[in-house]
C-alpha positions in Angstrom: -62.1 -3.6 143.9 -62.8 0.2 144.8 -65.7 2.0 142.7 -65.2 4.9 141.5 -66.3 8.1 143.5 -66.5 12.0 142.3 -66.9 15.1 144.3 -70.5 14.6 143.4 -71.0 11.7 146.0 -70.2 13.8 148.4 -73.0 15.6 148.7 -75.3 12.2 148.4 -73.3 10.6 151.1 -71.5 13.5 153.2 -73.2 15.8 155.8 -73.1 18.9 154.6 -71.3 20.7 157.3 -68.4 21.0 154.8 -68.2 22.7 151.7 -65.1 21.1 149.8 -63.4 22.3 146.4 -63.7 20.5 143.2 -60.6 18.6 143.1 -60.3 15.5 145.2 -56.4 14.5 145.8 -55.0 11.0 145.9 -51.5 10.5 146.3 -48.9 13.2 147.8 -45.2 13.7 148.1 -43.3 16.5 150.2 -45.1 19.6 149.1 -46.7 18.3 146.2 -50.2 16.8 145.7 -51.7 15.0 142.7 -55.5 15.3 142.3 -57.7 12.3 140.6 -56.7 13.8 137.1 -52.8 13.7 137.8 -53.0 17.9 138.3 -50.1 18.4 140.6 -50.7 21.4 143.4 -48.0 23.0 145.6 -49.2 22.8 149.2 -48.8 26.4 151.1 -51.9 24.7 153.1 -50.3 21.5 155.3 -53.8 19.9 155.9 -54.5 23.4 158.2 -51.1 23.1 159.6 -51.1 19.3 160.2 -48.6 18.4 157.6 -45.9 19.6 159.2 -43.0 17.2 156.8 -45.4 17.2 154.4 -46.9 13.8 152.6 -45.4 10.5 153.0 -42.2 11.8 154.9 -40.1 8.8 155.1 -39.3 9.2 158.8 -43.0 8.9 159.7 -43.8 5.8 156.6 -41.3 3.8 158.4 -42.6 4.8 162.0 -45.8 3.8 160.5 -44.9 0.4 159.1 -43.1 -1.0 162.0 -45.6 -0.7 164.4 -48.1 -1.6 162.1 -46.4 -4.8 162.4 -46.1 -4.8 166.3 -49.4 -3.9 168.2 -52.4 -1.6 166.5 -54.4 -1.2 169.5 -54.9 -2.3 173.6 -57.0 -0.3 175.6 -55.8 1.9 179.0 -56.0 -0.5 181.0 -52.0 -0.8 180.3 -49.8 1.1 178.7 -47.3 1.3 176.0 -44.2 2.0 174.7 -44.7 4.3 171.9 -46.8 6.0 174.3 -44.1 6.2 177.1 -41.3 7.3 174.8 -43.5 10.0 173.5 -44.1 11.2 177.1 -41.1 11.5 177.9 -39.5 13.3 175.2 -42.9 16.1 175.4 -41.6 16.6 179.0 -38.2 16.8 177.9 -38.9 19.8 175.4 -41.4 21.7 177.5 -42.4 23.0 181.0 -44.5 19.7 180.8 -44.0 16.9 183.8 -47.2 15.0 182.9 -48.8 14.1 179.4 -52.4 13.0 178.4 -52.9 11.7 174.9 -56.1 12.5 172.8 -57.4 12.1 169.1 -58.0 15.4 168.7 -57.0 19.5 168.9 -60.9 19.7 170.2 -60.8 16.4 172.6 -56.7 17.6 173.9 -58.8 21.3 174.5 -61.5 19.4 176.6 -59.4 17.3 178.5 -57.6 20.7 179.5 -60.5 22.7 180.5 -62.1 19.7 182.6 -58.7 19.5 184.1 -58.8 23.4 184.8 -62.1 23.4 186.7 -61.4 20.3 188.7 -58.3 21.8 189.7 -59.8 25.3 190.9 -62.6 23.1 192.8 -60.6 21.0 194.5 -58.2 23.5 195.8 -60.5 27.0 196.1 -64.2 25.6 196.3 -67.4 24.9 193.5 -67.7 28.6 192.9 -64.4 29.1 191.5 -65.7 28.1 187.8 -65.3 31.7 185.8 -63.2 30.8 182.0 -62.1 33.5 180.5 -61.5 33.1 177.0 -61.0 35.7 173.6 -63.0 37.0 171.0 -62.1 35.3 167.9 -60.0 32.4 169.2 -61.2 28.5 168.7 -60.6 25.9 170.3 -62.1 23.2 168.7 -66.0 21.9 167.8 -67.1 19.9 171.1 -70.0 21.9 173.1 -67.6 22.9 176.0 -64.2 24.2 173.4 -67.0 25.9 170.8 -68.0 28.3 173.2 -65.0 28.6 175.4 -63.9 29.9 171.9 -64.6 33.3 170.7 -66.6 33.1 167.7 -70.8 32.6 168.2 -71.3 31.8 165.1 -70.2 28.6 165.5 -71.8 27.9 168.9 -75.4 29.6 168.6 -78.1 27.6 167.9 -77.3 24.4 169.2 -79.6 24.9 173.0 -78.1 26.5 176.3 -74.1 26.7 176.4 -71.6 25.9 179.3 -71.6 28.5 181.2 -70.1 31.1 183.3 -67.2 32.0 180.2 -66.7 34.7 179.2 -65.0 36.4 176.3 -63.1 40.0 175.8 -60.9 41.3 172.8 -57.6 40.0 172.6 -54.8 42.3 173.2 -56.9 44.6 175.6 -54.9 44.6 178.9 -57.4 46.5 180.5 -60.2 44.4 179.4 -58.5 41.4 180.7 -57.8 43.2 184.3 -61.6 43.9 184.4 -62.8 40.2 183.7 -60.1 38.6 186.0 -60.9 37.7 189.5 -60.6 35.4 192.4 -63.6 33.6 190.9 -61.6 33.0 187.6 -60.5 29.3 187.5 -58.4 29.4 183.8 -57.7 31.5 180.9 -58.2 29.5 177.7 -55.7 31.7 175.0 -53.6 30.8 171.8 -50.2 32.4 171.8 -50.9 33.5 168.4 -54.4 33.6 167.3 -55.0 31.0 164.3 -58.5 30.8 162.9 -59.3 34.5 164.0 -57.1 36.2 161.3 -52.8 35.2 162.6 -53.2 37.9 164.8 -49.8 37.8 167.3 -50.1 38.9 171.3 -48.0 41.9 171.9 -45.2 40.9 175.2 -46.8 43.0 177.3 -50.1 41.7 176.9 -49.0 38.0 177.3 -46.8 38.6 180.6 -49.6 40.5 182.1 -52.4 37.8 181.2 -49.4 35.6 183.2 -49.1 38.0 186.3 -52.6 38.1 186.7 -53.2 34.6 186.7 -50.7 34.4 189.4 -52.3 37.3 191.2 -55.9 35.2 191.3 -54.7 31.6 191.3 -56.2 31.4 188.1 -54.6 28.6 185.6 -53.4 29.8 182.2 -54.0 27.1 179.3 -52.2 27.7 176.3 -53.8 26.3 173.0 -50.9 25.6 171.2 -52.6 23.1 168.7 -52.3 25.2 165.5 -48.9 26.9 166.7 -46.8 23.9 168.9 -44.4 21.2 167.4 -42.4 23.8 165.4 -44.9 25.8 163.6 -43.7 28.9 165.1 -39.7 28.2 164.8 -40.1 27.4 168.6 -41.0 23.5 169.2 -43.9 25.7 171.1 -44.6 29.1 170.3 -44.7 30.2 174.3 -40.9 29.1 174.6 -40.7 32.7 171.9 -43.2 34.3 174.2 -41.3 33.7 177.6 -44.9 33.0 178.9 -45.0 29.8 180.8 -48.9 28.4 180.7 -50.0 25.7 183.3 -51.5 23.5 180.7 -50.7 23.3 177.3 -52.8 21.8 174.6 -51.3 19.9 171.2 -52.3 18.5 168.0 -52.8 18.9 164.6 -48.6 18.9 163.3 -47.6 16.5 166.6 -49.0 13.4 164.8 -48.1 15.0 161.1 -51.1 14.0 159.6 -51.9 11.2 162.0 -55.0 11.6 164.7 -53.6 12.7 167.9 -53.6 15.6 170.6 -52.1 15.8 173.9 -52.1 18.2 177.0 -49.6 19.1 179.1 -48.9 19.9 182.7 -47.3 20.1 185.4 -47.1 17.6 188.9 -49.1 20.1 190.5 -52.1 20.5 188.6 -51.9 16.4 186.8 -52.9 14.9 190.3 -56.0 16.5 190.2 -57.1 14.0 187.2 -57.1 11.0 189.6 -58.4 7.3 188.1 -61.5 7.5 186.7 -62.2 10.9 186.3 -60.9 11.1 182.7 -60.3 8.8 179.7 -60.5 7.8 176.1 -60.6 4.6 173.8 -57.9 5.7 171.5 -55.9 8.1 173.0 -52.2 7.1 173.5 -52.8 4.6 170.6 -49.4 2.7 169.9 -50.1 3.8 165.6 -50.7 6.9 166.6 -47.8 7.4 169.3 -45.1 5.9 167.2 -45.8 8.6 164.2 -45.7 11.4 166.3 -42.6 9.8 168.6 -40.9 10.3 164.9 -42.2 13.6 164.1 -41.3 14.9 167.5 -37.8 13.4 167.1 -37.3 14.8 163.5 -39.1 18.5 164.2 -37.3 19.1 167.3 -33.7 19.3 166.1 -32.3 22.6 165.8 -31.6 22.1 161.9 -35.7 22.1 161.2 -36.4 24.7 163.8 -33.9 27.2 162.5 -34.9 26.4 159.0 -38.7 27.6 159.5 -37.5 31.0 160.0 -35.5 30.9 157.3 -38.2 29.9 155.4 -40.5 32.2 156.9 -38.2 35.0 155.8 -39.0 33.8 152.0 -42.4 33.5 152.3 -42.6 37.2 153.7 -40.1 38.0 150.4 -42.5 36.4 147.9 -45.4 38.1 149.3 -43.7 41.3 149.4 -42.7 41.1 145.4 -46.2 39.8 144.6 -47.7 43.0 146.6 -45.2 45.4 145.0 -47.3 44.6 141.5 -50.9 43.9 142.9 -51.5 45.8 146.4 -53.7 43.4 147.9 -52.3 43.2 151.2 -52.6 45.4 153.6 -50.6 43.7 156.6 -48.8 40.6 156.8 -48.1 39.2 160.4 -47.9 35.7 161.9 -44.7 33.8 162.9 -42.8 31.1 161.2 -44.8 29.4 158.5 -48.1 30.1 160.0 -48.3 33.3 158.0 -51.9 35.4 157.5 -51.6 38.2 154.5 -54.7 40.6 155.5 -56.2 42.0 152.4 -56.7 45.7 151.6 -60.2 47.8 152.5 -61.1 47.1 148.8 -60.5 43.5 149.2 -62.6 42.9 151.9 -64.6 39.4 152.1 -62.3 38.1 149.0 -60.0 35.9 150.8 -61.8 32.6 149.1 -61.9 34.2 146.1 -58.0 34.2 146.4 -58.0 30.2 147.5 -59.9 29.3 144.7 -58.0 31.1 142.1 -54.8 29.3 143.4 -56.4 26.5 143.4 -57.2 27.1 139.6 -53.3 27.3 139.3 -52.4 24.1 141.0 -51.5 25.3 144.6 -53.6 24.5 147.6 -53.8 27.5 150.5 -55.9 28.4 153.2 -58.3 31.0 154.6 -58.3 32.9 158.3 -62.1 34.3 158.3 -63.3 36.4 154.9 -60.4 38.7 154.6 -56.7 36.9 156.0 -55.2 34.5 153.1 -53.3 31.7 155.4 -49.9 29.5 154.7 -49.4 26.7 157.0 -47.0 24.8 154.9 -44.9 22.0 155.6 -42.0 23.1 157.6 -39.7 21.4 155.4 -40.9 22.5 152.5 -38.2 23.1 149.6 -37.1 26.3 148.4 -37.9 25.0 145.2 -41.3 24.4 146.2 -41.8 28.1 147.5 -40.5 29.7 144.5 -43.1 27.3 142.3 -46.0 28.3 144.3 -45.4 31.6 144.6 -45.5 31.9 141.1 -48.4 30.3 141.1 -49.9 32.4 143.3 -49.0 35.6 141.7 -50.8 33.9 138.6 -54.0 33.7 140.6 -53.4 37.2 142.1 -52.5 38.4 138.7 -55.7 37.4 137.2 -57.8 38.3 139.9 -56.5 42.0 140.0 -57.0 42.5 136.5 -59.9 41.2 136.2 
């Protein structure tokens, strides 16, 4: 029999390198949550835009169930078929030839940067090693993807970094053209900036990022683990760019709430992982495979892809009526349901205060730094459901403005 556990015993039991709310869910359905005293929340949040059909789909309960029933776990010395089929079809929607399967956003963005440096050192020499990366971006919470990403606060004070990466502002052309050289082995970039605030490359700034790559034989890896498998309206956000990258990294939504992350590639740069010279336990685990072989299959048909945008379009709405009464925002931007609302000059640093009091009225957002309120919601999320939290959310606003 289970005891019974409160927030409190997480902070006996928990490192405290997370901070979590009050509220401790337990059961989910679609959009809808149900904390440990039966208070329903709205989820405009998608487990940081993991959820991506919500909780307990049924596509992905019976993916779950049937090969919970087959085979749980092998090892790579062989393969397997979830594995295969999942392959395949991420090569069959992308640029991709060649797939390697993580646990992970962070381990997918490792794989990918070991796979960039090998590549430049095979081909051009040891002293071809320069990433170039942007301020504000992340990349996930291993030693090498903390500081390849653009935020020190999160990499300072663990001892001497990786070197020889370094960071400029994102969306400076001429920044880029001045970092760049023939000593640059990758750039490491999202296609739409998540954690640093849902800020969106401008075209010309993406296709010259690509052209200068080219120019210097450097590789360009997209970070498309917040953005790919739909989030965007795209099944990856670069297919709406018309930016090809050399390696792309995947997670979060690809498994729909279920560890896994992938990169991919192409023939020409795969071969330079030979045996050996990567790995993991679980990556291209037949559980984990299976799920996201049936999110894959559901997200990529063209009735959920077209129906983000729509629903995109109604989120943009709701905000819009909610700032027509409380002028809180100052800009809202972002594509497809990963949408940041930037608050105003006199808003500043209040973005948690907004989480919080939606929270207070049953509906369950995110945060993009101190001043961006984020949606990541399930990308079939019901119209229903968006009209319900966004009256919850003008509650929260409501109070907080007047207050």
């Amino acid at each position: 029999m289970f005891s019974e556990v409160t927030r409190q015993d997480f902070d006996k039991v928990m490192l405290p390198c997370y901070n979590p709310l009050p509220m401790i869910p337990v059961r989910g359905e679609g959009s809808r949550v149900w904390d440990q005293q039966d208070k329903e929340y709205i989820d405009f949040a998608g487990g940081i835009a993991v959820s991506c059909l919500g909780h307990c789909h049924p596509v992905m309960v019976k993916a779950l169930t049937e090969q919970a029933n087959k085979l749980w776990h092998l090892s790579n010395v062989m393969t397997n078929e979830p594995a295969l089929r999942l392959a395949k079809k991420l090569t069959e929607l992308s640029f991709a030839d060649k797939i390697f399967f993580a646990n992970s956003g962070a381990e997918a963005n490792e794989a990918a940067l070991k796979l960039a440096r090998r590549y430049a050192v095979d081909n051009y020499g040891s002293d071809k090693t320069q990433i170039i990366a942007f301020n504000q971006g992340f990349h996930g919470r291993t030693f090498f993807t903390v500081t390849v990403g653009g935020q020190a606060a999160y990499s300072d004070g663990f001892g001497p970094k990786p070197g020889n990466i370094e960071h400029i502002p994102y969306n400076d052309i001429e920044a880029f053209k001045a970092a760049i050289s023939d000593k640059t082995c990758a750039v490491m970039m999202e296609p739409l900036q998540g954690e640093g605030g849902i800020v969106p490359p401008t075209p010309e700034f993406a296709q010259t990022v690509r052209e200068l790559c080219d120019k210097h034989n450097a590789l360009l890896v997209f970070d498309e683990v917040q953005t790919g498998n739909g989030r965007t309206g795209d099944f990856y956000a670069y297919q709406g760019l018309g930016v090809t990258p050399d390696i792309l990294s995947t997670a979060k939504s690809l498994g729909g709430g279920f560890p896994i992350g992938a990169i991919l590639t192409t023939d020409k740069v795969a071969k330079h992982l030979k045996v050996g010279t990567h790995g993991s336990t679980y990556g291209g685990n037949p559980l984990a495979c299976a799920v996201a072989e049936a999110v894959v299959n559901h997200i990529s048909t063209p009735e959920v892809l077209d129906g983000v945008k729509l629903r995109e379009q109604l989120f943009r709405d709701h905000l819009a009526q909610i700032n027509a009464k409380y002028p809180i925002f100052k800009e809202v931007r972002g594509k497809g349901l990963l949408i940041g609302a930037e608050l105003v000059d006199e808003w500043q640093g209040r973005a948690r205060d907004v989480l919080v009091a939606a929270g207070d009225e049953g509906l369950m957002l995110l945060v993009a730094g101190a001043n961006v309120v984020r949606f990541a919601p399930s990308l079939v999320i019901s119209t229903q459901e968006i009209e319900q939290g966004f009256a919850r959310l003008e509650c929260a606003v409501a109070k907080l403005y007047n207050a």
